[in-house]
N, C-alpha and C positions, 0 to 999 in steps of 0.2 A: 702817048696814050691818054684818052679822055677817059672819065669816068662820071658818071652821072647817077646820082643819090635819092631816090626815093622816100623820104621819112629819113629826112638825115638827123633830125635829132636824137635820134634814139641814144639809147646809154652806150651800145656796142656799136652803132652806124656811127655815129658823128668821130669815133674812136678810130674806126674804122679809117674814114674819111682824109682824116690829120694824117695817118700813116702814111697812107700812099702818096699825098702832096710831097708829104716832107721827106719822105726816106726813099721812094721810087719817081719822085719830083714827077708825077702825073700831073695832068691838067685834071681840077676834082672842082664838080659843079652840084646841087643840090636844091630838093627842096622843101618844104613841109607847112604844114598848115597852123601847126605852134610849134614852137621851145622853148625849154624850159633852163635855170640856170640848175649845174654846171656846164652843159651842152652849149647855152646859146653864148657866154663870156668867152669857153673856150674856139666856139665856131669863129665868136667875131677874133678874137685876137690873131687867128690862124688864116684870117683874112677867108673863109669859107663860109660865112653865114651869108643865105640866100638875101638877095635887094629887095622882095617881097613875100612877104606868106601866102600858102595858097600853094595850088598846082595849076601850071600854065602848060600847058600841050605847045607852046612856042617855044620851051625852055630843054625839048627834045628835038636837037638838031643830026643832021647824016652826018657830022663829023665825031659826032660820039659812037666812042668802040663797045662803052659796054653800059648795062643799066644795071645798080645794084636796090633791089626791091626790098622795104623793112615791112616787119608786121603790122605797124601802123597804118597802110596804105591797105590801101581796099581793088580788091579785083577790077570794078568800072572805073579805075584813079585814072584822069585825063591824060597823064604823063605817061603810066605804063601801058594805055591805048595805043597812044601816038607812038610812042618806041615799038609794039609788034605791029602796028600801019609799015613801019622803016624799017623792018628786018634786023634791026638793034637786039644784040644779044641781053636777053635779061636772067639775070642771077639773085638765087637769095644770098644774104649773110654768109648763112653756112655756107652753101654750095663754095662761093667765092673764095672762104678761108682752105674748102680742099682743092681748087682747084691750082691754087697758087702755093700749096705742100703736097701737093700726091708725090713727088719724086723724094719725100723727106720721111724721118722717121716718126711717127706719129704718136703722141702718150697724151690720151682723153681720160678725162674723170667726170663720170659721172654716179649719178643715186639723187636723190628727192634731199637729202643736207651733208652738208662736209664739202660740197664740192670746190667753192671759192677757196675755202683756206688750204685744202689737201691742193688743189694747183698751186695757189700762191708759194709753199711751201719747196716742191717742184722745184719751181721759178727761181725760185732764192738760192737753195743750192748752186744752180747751175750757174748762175752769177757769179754767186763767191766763186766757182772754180773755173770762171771765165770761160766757160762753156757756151758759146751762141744757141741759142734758141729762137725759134719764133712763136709766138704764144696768142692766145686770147685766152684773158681771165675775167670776171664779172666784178672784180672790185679794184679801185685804183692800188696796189702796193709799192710801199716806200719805196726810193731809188730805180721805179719802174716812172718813163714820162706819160707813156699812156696803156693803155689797155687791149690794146693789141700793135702785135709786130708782125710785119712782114720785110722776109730780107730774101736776094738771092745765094746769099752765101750758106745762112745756116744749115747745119745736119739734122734739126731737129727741132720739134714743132708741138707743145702742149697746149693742147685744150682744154676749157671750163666745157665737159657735155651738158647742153642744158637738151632735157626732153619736152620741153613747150614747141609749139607750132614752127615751123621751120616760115609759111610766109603765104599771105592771102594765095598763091595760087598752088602751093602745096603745103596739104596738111598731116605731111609727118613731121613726127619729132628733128627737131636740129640736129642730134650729136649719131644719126642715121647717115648725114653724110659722109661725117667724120674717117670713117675706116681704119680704125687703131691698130697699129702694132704690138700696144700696149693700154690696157684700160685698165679703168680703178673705179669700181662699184661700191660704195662705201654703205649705201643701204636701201631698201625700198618701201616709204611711206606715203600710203595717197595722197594727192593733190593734185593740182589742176583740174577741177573736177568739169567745169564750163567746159574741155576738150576730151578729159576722161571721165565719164560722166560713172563712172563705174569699177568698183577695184582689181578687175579683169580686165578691160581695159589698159587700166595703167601700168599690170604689172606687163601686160603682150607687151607696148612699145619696148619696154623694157629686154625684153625675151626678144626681140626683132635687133636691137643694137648687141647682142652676145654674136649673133650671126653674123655682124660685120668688121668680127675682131679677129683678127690672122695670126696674131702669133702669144698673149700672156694676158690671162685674163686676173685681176687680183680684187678677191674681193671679200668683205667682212666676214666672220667664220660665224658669229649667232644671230646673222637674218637667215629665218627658215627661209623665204623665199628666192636670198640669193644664191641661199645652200641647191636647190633645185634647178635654178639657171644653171650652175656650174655644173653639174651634174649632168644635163641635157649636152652640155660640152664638151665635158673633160675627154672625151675620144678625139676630138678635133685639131682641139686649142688646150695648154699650159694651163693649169687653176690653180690660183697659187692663195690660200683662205690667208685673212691676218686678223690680230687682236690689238690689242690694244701695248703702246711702248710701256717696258716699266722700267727700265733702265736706269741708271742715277746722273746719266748726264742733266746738268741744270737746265732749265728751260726759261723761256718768257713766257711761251704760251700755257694756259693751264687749261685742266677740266677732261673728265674722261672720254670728250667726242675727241677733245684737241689731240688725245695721247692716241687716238684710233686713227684721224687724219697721218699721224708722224707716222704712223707704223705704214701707212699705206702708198705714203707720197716716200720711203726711205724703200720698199718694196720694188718700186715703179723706176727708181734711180740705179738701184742696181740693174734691171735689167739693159739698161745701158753702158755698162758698166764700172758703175759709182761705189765704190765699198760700204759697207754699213757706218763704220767707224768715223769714215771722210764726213759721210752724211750727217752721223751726229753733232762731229764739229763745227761744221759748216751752220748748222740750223738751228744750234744753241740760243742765239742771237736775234732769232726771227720773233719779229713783237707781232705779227699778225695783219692780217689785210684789213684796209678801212672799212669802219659798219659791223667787224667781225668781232666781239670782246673786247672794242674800242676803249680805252681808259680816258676819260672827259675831264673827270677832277679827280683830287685826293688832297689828304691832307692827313694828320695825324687818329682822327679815328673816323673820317668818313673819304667812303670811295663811291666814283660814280662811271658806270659803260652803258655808253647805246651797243646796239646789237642791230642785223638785219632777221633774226627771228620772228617768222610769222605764222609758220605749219604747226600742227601739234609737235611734232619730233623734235625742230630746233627749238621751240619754246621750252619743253621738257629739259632738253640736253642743254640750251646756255642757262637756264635757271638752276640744274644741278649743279653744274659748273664753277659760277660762283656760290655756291651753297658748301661748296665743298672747299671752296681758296678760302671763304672767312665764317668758318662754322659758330664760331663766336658774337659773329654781327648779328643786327637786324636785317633783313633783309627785304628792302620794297621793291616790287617786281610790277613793271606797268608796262602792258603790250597794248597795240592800237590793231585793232581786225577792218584789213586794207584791201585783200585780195578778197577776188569772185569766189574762191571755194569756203574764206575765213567765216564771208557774210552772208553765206545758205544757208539757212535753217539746216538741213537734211543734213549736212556736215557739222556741223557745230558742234555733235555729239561728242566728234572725235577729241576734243580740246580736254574731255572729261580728266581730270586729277594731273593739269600739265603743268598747273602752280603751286603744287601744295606744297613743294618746300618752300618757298615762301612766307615769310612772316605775315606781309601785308600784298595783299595782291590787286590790281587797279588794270581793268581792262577796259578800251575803248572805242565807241565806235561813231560814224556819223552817218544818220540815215539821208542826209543829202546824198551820197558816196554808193548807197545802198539803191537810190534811186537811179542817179546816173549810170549805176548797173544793169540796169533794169531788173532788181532782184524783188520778190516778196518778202515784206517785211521782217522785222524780228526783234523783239522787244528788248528791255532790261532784263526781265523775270525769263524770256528764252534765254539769255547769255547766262544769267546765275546758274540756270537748272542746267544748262550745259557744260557748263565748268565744272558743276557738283563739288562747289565751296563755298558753306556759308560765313567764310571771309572775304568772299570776292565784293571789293567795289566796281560798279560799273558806271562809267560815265558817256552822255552823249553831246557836252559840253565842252571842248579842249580849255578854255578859259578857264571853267569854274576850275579843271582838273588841275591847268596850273597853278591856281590860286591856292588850290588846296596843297599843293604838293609844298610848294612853297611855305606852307603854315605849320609843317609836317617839324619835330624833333630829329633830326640828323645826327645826334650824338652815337658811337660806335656802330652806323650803319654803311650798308652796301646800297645802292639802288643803280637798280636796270632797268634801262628804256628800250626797248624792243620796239620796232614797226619796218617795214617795206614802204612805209610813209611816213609822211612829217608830222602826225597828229595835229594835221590843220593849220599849219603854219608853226609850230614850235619850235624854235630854234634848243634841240635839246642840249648840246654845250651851253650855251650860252645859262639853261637855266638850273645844269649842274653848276657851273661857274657861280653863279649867283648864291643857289644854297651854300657852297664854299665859305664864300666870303662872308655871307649873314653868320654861319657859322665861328669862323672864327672874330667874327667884332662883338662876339657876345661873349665871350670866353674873357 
């Protein structure tokens, strides 16, 4: 079997990619116009990084069986020409991850946050109990080699439902293809707004994947709106509301999204049938997927986590989070506004009162980024009156912001880095590490 990669470096393509090489020994070919690391280290070492950049119409040959299309790639892309010239089956992501589990048991999670860790979480169990699966999750987690699996053996197949564009030539939601036996809707906040342009919008995609669930649907009990999803179902399909764990099993993970994930991903395991109790034992021990409440540094009275927090909800929910593990700390909270919906004026409202537990709050943005988007500007003075804190710093320097952070008293503090980007190149370990160590040679 040949397979042939459109925009292989993506976070889920290039993933993708290594799977099938290595565990279904495919012949897997590819191409894209950049990569970026950790995509292009791990392409080259796996011996699958394209010999040039770029899209070549010579690089689609008739002995390739299928073409798999990423969103990166564009409707007039030379290579997906040349493959329907050739009668070449072309597939998106998604499509491809159901067409290679439709005979399997299916358990998808989706909602607008929660969904990486309520999978990861899944995942982890079914490990410890030596249960095969095959999965796609959006973050690398511990003792996972990559980010997705595909096997012929397994019974049973978890998804990250992500509701972004499924691929230049269809513009539904991804987790549409998915077809669950089992789903887990954890919540519904806007976003994406470049594709839902509108809070009706986004809750329909939403309201269109309840339609394509057969058999237990489980989902938060105080979102009104997914209170009314279920509703519209509950004659169909299983609706099984959850809240949040409070149990006294000890945990790694903390913070009241993390105990709403565990209630949801222990909900999902029984229906398989996993007992509550196994599940709790089992998951004790779960430190959490990477980018998700990441631990970077510590040390006797300073601790430091990146986060993938960028929407209002997960800025909210991981800033409570920690607010509530060290109520006693200072607490410096600095996010970076990365994505198309973060850097619209017209949404920005949304972010209103998402740091105020926070002691010191530091938001960041680069109108380079802003441009490259093609977006209408947005000032400092729009981000303060947005936020509605007049403790917010805002910066549109990463340097100075490091400089400063760096100049910053660390004594009995917390500090969280949140972005879906790098704040411009920051390597943020690196300059928690560093406060660390400044910290303790002054003591």
């Amino acid at each position: 079997m040949h397979v042939h990669f459109i925009a292989i470096g993506g976070a889920a393509m290039h993933n993708l990619a290594m799977e099938l090489a290595a565990r279904k020994h495919y012949t897997v070919t590819g191409s894209d116009d950049e990569i970026f690391d950790p995509a292009l280290s791990r392409l080259r070492e796996a011996g699958l990084l394209p010999k040039q950049m770029g899209w070549h119409p010579e690089n689609i040959t008739a002995d390739i069986d299928a073409v798999i299309l990423g969103m990166h790639a564009r409707k007039d892309n030379p290579e997906l020409l040349r493959a329907e010239e050739l009668g070449i089956p072309v597939y998106s992501f998604p499509q491809y991850l159901y067409e290679q589990t439709k005979d399997k048991t299916r358990i998808v999670v989706a909602g607008s946050h929660g969904k990486t860790t309520t999978t990861a979480m899944i995942l982890y169990v079914l490990r410890a109990l030596g249960i095969e699966t095959d999965y796609m999750v959006g973050a690398q987690i511990e003792g996972f080699e990559r980010m997705v699996r595909l096997s012929d053996t397994a019974r049973y197949a978890v998804f990250e439902g992500d509701e972004y564009l499924t691929s230049p030539l269809d513009p539904r939601s991804k987790f549409l293809w998915y077809k669950p036996h089992v789903a887990i809707m954890t919540g519904i906040a806007w976003d994406h707004i470049n594709v839902f342009p509108t809070w009706d919008s986004y809750v329909d995609t939403f309201r269109q994947f309840t339609r394509t669930i057969s058999g237990t649907l489980i989902w938060f009990r105080h979102d009104a709106t997914l209170a009314a999803l279920a509703a519209e179902n509950e004659q169909r399909i299983t609706c099984l509301p959850y809240d949040a764990y409070n149990g006294n099993v000890p945990m790694q993970v903390f913070g009241q999204h993390n105990m709403q994930n565990l209630q949801a991903a222990c909900l999902a395991c029984q229906q398989i049938g996993i007992e509550p109790e196994v599940f709790y034992e089992k998951i004790a021990s779960f430190t959490g997927a990477s980018n998700r409440l990441e631990k970077i540094a510590e040390s006797a009275d300073f601790v430091a986590y990146k986060d993938f927090a960028h929407s209002p909800s997960k800025l909210r929910a991981t800033i409570n989070a920690v607010r509530e593990r060290y109520p006693e700390r200072t607490l410096i909270a600095c996010m970076e506004l990365h994505t198309f919906s973060s850097l619209t004026a017209d949404f920005l409202p949304q972010y209103k009162d998402t740091m105020s537990e926070a002691d010191e709050q530091i938001v960041y943005f680069n109108q380079h980024v802003i441009e490259h988007k093609h977006l209408a500007p947005i000032t400092v003075d729009d981000v303060k009156q947005a936020f509605g804190s007049n403790r917010l710093q805002v910066y549109t320097d990463s340097r100075k912001m490091e400089e400063d952070l760096l100049r910053k008293d660390y004594r009995n503090t917390a500090l969280l880095l949140m972005s879906s980007g790098t704040f411009d190149g920051i390597n943020v370990k690196d300059l928690a590490q560093t406060i660390q160590h400044n910290l303790q040679n002054t003591k």
